[in-house]
C-alpha positions as protocol buffer text, in pm:
chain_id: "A"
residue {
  index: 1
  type: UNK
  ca { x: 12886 y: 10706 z: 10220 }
}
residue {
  index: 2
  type: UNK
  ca { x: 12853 y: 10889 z: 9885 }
}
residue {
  index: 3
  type: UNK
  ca { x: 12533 y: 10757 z: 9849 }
}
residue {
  index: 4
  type: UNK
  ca { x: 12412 y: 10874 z: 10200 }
}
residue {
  index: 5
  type: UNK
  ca { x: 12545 y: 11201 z: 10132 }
}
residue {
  index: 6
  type: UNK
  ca { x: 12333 y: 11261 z: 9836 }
}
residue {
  index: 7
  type: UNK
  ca { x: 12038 y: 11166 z: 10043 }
}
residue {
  index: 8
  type: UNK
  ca { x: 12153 y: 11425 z: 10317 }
}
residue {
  index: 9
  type: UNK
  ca { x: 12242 y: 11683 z: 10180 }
}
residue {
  index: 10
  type: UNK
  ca { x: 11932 y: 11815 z: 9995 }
}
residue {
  index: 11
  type: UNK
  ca { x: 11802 y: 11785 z: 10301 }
}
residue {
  index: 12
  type: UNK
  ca { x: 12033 y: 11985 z: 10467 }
}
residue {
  index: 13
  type: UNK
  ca { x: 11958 y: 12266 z: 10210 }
}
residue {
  index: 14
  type: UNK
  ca { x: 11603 y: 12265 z: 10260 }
}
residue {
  index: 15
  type: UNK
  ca { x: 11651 y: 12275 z: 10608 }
}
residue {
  index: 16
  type: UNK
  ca { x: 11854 y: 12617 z: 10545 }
}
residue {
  index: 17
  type: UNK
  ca { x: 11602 y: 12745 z: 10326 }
}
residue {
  index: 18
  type: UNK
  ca { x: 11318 y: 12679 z: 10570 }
}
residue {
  index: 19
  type: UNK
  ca { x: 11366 y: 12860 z: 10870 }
}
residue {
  index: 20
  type: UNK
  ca { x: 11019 y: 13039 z: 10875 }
}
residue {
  index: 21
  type: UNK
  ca { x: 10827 y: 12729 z: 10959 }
}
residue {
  index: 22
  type: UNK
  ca { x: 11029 y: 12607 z: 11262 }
}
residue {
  index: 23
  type: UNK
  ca { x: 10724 y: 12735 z: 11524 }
}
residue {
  index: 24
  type: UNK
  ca { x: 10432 y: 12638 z: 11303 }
}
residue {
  index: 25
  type: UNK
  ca { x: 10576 y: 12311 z: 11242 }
}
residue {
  index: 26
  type: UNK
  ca { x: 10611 y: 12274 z: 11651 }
}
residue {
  index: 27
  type: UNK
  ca { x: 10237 y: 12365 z: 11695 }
}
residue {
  index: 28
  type: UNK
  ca { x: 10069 y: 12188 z: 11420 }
}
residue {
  index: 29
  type: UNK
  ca { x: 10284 y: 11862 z: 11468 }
}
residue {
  index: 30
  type: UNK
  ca { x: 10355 y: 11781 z: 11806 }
}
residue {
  index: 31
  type: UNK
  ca { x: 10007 y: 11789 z: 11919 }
}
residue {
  index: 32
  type: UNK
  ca { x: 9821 y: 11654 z: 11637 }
}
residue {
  index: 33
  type: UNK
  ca { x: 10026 y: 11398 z: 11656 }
}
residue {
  index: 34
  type: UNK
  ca { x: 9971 y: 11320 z: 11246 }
}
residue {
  index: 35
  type: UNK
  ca { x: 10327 y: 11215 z: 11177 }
}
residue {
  index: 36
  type: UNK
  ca { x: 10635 y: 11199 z: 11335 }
}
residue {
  index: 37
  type: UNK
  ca { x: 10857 y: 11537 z: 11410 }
}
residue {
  index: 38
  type: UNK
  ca { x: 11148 y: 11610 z: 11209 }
}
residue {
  index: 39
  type: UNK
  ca { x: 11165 y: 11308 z: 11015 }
}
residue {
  index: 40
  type: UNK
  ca { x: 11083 y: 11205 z: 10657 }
}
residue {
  index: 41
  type: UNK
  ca { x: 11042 y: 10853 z: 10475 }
}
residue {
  index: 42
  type: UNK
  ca { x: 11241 y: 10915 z: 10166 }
}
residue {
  index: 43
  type: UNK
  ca { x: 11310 y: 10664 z: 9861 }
}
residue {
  index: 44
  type: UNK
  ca { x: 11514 y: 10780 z: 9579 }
}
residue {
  index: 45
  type: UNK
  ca { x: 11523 y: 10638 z: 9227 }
}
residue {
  index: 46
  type: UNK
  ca { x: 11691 y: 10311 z: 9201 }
}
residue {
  index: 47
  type: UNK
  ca { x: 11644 y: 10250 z: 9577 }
}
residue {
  index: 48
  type: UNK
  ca { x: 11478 y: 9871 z: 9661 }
}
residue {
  index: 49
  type: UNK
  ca { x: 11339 y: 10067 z: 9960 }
}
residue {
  index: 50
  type: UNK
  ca { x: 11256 y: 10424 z: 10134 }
}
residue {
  index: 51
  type: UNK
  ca { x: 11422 y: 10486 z: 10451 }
}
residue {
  index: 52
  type: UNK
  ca { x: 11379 y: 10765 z: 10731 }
}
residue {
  index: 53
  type: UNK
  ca { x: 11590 y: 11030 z: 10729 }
}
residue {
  index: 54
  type: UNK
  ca { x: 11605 y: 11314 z: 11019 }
}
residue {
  index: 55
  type: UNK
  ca { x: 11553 y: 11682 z: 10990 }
}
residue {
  index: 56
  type: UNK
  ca { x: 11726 y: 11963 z: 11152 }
}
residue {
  index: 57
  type: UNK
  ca { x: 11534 y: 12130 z: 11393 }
}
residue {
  index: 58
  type: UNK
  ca { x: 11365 y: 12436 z: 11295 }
}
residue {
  index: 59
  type: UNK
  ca { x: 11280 y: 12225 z: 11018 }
}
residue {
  index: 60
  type: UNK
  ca { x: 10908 y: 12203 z: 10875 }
}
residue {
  index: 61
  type: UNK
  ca { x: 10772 y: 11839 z: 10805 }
}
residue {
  index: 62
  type: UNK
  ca { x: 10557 y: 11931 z: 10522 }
}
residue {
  index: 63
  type: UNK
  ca { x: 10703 y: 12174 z: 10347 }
}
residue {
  index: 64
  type: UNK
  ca { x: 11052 y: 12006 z: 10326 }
}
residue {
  index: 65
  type: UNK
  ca { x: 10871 y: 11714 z: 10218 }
}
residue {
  index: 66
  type: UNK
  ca { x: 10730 y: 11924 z: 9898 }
}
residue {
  index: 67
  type: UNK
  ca { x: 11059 y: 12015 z: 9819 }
}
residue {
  index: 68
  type: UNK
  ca { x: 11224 y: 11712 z: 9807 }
}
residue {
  index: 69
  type: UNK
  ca { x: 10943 y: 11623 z: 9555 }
}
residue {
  index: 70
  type: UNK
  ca { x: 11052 y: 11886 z: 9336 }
}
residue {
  index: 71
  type: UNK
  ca { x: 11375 y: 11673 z: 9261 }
}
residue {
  index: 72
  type: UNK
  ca { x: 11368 y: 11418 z: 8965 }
}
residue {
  index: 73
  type: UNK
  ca { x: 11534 y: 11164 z: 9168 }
}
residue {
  index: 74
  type: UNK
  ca { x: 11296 y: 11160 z: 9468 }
}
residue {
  index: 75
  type: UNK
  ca { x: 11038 y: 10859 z: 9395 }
}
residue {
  index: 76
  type: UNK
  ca { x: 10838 y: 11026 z: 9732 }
}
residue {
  index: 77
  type: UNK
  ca { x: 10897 y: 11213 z: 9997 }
}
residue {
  index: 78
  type: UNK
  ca { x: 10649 y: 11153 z: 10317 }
}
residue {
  index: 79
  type: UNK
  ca { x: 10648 y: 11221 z: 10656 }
}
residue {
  index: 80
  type: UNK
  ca { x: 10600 y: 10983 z: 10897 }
}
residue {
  index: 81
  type: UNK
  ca { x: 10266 y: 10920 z: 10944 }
}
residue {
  index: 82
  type: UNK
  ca { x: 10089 y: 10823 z: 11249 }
}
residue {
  index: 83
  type: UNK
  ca { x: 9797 y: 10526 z: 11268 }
}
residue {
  index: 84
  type: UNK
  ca { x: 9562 y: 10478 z: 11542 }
}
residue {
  index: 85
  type: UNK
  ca { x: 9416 y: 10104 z: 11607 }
}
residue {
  index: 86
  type: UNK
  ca { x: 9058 y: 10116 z: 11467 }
}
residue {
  index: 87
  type: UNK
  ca { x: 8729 y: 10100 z: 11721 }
}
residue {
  index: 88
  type: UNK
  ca { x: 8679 y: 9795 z: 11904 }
}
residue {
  index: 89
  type: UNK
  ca { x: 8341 y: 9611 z: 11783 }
}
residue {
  index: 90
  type: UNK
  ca { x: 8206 y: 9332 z: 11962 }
}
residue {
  index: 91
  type: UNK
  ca { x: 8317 y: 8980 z: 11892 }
}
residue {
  index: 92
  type: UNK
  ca { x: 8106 y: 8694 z: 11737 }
}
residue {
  index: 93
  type: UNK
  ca { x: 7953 y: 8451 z: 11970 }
}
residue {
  index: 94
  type: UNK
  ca { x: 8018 y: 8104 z: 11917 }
}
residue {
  index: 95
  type: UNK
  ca { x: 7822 y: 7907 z: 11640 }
}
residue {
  index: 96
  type: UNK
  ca { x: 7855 y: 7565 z: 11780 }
}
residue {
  index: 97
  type: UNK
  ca { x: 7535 y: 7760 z: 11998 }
}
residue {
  index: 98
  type: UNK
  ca { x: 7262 y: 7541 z: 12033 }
}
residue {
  index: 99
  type: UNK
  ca { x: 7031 y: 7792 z: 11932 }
}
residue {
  index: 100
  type: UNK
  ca { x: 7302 y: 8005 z: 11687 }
}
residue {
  index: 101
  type: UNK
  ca { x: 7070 y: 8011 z: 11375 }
}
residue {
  index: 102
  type: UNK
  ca { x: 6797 y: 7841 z: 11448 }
}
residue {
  index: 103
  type: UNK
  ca { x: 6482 y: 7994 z: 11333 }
}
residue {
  index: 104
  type: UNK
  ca { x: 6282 y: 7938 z: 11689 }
}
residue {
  index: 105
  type: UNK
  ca { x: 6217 y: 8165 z: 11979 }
}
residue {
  index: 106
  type: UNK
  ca { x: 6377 y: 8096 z: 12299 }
}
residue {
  index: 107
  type: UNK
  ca { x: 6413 y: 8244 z: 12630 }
}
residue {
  index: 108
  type: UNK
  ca { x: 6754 y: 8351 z: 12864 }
}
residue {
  index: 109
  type: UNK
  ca { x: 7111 y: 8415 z: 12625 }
}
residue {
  index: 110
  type: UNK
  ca { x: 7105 y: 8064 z: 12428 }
}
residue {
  index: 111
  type: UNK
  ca { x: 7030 y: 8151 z: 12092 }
}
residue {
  index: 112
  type: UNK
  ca { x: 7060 y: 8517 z: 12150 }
}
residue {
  index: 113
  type: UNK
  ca { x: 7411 y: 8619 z: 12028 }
}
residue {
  index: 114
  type: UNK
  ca { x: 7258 y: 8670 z: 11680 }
}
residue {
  index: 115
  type: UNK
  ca { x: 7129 y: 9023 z: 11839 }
}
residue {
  index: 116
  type: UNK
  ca { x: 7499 y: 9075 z: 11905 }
}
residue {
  index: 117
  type: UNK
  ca { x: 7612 y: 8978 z: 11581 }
}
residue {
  index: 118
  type: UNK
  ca { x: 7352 y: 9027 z: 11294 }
}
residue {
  index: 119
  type: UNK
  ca { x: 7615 y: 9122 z: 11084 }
}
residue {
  index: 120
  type: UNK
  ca { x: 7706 y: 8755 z: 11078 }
}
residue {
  index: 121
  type: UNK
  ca { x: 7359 y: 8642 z: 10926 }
}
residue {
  index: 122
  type: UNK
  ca { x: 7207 y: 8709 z: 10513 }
}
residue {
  index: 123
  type: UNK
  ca { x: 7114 y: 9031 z: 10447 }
}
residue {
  index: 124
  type: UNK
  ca { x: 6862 y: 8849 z: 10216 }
}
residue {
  index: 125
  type: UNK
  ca { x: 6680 y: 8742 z: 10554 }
}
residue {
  index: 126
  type: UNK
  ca { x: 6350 y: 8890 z: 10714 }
}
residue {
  index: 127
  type: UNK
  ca { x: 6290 y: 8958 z: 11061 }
}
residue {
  index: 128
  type: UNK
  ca { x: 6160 y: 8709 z: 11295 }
}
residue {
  index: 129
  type: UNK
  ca { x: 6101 y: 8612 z: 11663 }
}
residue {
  index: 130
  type: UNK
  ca { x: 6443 y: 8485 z: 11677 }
}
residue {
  index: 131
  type: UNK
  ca { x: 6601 y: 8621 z: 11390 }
}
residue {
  index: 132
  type: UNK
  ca { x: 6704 y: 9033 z: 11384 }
}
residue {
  index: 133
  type: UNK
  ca { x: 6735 y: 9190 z: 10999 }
}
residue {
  index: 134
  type: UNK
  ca { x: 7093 y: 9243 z: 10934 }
}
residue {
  index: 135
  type: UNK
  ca { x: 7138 y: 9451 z: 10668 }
}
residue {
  index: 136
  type: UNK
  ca { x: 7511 y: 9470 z: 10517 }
}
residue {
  index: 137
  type: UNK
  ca { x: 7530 y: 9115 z: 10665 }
}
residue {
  index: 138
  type: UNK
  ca { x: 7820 y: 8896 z: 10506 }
}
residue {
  index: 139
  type: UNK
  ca { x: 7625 y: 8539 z: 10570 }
}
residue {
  index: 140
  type: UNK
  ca { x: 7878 y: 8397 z: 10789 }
}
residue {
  index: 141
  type: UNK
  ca { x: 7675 y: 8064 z: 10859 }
}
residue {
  index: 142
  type: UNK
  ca { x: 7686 y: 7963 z: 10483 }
}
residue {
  index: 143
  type: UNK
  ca { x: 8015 y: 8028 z: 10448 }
}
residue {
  index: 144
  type: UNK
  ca { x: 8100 y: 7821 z: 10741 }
}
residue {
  index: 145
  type: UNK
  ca { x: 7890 y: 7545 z: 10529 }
}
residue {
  index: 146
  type: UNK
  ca { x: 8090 y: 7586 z: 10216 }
}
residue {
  index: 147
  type: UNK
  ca { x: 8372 y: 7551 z: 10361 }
}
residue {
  index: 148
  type: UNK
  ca { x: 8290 y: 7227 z: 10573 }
}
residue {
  index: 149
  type: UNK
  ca { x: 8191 y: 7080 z: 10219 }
}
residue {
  index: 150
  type: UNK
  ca { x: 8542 y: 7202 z: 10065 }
}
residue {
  index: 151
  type: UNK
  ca { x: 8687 y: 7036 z: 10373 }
}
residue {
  index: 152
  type: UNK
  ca { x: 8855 y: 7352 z: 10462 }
}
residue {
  index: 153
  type: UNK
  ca { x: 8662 y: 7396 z: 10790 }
}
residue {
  index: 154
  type: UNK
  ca { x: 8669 y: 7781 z: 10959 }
}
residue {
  index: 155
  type: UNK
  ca { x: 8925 y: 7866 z: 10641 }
}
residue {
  index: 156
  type: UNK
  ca { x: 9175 y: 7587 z: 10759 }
}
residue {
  index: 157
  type: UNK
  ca { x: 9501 y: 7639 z: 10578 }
}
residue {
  index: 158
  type: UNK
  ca { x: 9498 y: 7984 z: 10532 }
}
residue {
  index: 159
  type: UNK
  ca { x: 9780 y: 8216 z: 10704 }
}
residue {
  index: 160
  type: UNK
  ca { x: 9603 y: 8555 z: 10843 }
}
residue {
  index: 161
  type: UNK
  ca { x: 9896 y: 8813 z: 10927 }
}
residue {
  index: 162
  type: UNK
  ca { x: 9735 y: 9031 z: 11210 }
}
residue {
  index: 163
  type: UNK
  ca { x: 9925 y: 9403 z: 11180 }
}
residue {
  index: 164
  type: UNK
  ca { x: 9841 y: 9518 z: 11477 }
}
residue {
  index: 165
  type: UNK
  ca { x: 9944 y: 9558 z: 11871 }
}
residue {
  index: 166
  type: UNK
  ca { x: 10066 y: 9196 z: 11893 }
}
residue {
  index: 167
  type: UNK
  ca { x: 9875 y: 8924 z: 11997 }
}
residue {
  index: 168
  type: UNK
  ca { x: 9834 y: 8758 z: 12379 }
}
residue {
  index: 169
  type: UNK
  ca { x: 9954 y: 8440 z: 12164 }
}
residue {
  index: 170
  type: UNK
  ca { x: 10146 y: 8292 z: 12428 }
}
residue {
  index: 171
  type: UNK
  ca { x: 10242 y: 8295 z: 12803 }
}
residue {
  index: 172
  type: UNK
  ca { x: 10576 y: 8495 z: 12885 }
}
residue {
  index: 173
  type: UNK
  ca { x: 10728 y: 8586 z: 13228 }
}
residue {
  index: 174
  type: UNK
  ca { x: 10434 y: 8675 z: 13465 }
}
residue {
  index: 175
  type: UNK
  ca { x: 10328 y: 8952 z: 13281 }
}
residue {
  index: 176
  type: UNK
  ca { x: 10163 y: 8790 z: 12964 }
}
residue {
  index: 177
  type: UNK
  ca { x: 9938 y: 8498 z: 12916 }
}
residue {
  index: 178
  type: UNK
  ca { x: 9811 y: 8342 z: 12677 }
}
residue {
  index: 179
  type: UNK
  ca { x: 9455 y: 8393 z: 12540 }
}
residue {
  index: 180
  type: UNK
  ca { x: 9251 y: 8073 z: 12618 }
}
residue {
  index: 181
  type: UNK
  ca { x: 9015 y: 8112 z: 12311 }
}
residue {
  index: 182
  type: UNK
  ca { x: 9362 y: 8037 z: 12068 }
}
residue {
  index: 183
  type: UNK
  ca { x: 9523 y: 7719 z: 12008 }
}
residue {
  index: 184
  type: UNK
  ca { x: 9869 y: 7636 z: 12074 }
}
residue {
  index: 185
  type: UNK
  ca { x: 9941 y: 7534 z: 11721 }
}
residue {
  index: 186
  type: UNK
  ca { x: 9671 y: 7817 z: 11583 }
}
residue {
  index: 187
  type: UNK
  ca { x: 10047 y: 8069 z: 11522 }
}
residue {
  index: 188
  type: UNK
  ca { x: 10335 y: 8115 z: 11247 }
}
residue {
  index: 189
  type: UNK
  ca { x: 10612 y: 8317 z: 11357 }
}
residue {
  index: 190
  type: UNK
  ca { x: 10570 y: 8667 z: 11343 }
}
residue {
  index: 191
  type: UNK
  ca { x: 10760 y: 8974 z: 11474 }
}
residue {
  index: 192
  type: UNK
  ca { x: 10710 y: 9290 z: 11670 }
}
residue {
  index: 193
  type: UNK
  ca { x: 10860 y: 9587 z: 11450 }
}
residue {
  index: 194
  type: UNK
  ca { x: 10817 y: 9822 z: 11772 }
}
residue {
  index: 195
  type: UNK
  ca { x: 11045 y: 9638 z: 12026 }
}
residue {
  index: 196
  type: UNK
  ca { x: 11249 y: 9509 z: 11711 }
}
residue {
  index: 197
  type: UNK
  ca { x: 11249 y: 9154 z: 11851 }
}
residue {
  index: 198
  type: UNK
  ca { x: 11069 y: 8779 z: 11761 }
}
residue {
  index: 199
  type: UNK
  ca { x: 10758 y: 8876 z: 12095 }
}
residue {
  index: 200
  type: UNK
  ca { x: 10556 y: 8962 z: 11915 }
}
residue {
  index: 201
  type: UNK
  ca { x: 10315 y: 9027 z: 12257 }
}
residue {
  index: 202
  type: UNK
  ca { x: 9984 y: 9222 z: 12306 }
}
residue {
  index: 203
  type: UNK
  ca { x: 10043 y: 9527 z: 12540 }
}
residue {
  index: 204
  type: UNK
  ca { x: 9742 y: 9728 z: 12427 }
}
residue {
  index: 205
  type: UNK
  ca { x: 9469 y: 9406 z: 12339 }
}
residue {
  index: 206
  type: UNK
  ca { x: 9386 y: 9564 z: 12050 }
}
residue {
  index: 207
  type: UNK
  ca { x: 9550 y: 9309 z: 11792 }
}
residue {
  index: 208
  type: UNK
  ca { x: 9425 y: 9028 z: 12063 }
}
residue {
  index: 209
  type: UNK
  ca { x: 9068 y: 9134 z: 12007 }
}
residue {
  index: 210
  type: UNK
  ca { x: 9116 y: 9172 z: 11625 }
}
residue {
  index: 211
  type: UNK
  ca { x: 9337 y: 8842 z: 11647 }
}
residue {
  index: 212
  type: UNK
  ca { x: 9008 y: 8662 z: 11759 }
}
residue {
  index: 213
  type: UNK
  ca { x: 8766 y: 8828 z: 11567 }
}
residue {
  index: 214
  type: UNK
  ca { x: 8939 y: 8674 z: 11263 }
}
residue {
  index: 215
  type: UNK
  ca { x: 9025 y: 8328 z: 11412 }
}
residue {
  index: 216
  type: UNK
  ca { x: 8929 y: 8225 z: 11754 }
}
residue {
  index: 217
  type: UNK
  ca { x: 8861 y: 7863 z: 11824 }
}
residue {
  index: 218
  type: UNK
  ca { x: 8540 y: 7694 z: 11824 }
}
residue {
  index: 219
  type: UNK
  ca { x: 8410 y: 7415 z: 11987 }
}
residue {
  index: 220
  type: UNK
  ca { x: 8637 y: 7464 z: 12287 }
}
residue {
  index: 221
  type: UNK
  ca { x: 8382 y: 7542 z: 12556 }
}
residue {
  index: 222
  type: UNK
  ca { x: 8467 y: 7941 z: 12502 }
}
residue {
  index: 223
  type: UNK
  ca { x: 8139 y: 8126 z: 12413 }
}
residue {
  index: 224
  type: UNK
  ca { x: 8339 y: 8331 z: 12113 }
}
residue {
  index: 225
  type: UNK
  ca { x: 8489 y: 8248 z: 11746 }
}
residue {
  index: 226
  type: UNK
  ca { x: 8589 y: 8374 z: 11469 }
}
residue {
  index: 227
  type: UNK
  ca { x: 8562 y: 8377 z: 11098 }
}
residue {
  index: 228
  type: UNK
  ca { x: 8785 y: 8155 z: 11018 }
}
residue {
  index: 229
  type: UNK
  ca { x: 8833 y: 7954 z: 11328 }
}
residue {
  index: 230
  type: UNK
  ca { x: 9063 y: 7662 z: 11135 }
}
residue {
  index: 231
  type: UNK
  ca { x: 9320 y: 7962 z: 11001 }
}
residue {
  index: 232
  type: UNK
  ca { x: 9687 y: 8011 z: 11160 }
}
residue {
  index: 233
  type: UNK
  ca { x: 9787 y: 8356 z: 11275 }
}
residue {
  index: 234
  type: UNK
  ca { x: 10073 y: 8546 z: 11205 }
}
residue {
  index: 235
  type: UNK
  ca { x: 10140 y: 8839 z: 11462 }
}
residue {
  index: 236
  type: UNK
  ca { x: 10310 y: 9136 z: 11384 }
}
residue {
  index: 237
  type: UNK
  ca { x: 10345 y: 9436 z: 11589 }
}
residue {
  index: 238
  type: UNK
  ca { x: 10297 y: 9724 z: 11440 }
}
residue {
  index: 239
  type: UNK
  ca { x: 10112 y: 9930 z: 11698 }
}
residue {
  index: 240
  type: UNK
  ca { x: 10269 y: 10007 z: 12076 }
}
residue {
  index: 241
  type: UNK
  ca { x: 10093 y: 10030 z: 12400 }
}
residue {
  index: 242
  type: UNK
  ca { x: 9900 y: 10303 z: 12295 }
}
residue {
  index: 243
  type: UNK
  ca { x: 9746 y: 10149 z: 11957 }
}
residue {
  index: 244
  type: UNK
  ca { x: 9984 y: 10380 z: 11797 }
}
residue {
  index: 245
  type: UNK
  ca { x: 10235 y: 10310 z: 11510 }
}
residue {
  index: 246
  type: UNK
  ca { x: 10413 y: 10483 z: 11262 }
}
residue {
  index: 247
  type: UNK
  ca { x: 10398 y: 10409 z: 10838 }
}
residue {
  index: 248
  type: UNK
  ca { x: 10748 y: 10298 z: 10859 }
}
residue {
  index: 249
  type: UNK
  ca { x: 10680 y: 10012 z: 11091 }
}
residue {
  index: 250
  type: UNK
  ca { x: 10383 y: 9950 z: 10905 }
}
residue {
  index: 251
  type: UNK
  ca { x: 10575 y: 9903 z: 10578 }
}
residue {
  index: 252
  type: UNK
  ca { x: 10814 y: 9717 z: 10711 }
}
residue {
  index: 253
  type: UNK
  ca { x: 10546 y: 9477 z: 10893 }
}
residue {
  index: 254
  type: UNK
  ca { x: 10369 y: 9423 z: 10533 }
}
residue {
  index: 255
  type: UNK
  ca { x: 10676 y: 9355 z: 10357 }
}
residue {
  index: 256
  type: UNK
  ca { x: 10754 y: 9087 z: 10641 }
}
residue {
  index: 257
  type: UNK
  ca { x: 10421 y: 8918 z: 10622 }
}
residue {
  index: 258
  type: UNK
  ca { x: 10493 y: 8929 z: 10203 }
}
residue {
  index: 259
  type: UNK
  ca { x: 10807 y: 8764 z: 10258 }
}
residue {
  index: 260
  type: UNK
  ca { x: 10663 y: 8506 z: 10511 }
}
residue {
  index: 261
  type: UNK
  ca { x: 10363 y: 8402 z: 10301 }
}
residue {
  index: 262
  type: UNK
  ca { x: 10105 y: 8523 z: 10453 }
}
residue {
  index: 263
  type: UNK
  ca { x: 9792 y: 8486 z: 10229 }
}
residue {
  index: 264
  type: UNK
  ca { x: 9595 y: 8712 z: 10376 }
}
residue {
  index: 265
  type: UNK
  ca { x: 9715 y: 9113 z: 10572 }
}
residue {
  index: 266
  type: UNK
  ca { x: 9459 y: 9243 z: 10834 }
}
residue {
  index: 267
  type: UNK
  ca { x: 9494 y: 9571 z: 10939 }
}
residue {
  index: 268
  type: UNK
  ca { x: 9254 y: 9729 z: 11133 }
}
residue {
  index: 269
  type: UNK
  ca { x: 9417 y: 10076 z: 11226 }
}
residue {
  index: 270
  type: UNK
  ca { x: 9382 y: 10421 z: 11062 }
}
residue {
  index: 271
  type: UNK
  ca { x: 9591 y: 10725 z: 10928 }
}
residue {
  index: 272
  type: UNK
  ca { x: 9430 y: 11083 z: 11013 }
}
């Protein structure tokens, strides 16, 4: 209780000292939608972690952020911040395609998702009648070699965590299925740090899309993959039904996929 006090109570004096800002904090916050109103993540010194702390109303975000950073004992004071789940970009067409980097012309859509996805091929390549130039291209098809000859195929005993909306990882009730280009053993647990609970299920497809950009399956008769088709997933839910999360989740998701192993943190969202 002391402890909590301490934390409060500076607060409560900047909230007394502020009263000037209460309408320009209304306007410029609520429908920017930056951060979230009348709260601030605060960590003090000697603190394993920050936590959010409410402001009074009348209360600017900002400036009773700056003070707070004025005390000695304040490691940061932040608000809230709001991310958005990054553009959607198209996904990469399967390479088990008969015609996926073969350097021959052909008619109709075999062969052709290398126009969809020349960032996939060497950016060390020329154009040709079946080849497009793909400059920032990571060389996806030689990495997919390599790692055949390391006997790691598509990345295969790496865990991805996926901060994000969630992932359509498996069937639940009648109102979520599973996606069918994801393997039933393809997940670790995971959890959604929105609905505080161990679903952590795609209501926005955002993370789904992301989810399968990293690591769909491949020769499963789907026409998409990913990456690294032989990694396992971890979902975490950042993000709601709106591709909208706050830092705090955020953190919280990270230090959860730190704790869990992951090797690897995707996330594909952005602050303002």
């Amino acid at each position: 209780m002391r402890r909590l006090l301490r934390i409060l109570l500076p607060l409560a004096l900047v909230a007394a000292a502020l009263p000037a800002v209460a309408a320009a904090s209304k306007t410029a916050v609520a429908p920017a939608r930056e951060f979230a109103p009348r709260q601030l993540l605060v960590k003090f010194e000697g603190q394993r972690v920050g936590r959010a702390v409410s402001l009074s109303a009348g209360t600017g975000v900002r400036r009773a952020a700056a003070a707070l950073r004025k005390n000695p004992r304040v490691a940061y004071a932040e608000p809230n911040y709001i991310a958005t789940a990054s553009a959607i970009e198209p996904s990469p067409y399967d390479p088990s395609d008969s015609g996926s980097i073969e350097a021959v012309a052909s008619a109709g859509e075999v062969g052709r998702w290398v126009y969809k996805q020349w960032n996939f091929l060497s950016p060390e390549g020329s154009e040709t009648a079946a080849l497009p130039l793909s400059p920032g291209g990571i060389d996806a098809p030689r990495a997919w070699r390599n790692l055949l000859d390391a006997g790691r195929p598509g990345g295969a005993g790496t865990v991805v965590a996926v901060l994000d909306s969630g992932i359509a990882y498996r069937s639940f009730g009648s109102a979520y299925r599973r996606s069918p280009d994801f393997g039933p053993g393809q997940f670790v647990p995971g959890y959604d740090f929105v609905s505080h609970d161990r679903l952590p299920l795609d209501q926005n497809g955002h993370g789904t899309h992301v989810a399968g950009t990293i690591a769909e399956k491949t020769d499963n008769a789907f026409g998409l993959t990913g990456l690294a088709y032989g990694a396992k997933l971890m979902p975490i839910r950042v993000l709601d039904s709106q591709g909208r999360g706050n830092a705090l989740a955020i953190a919280r998701g990270i230090r959860f996929a730190v704790t869990h192993e992951a090797d690897v943190i995707n996330m594909s969202f952005n602050f303002p």
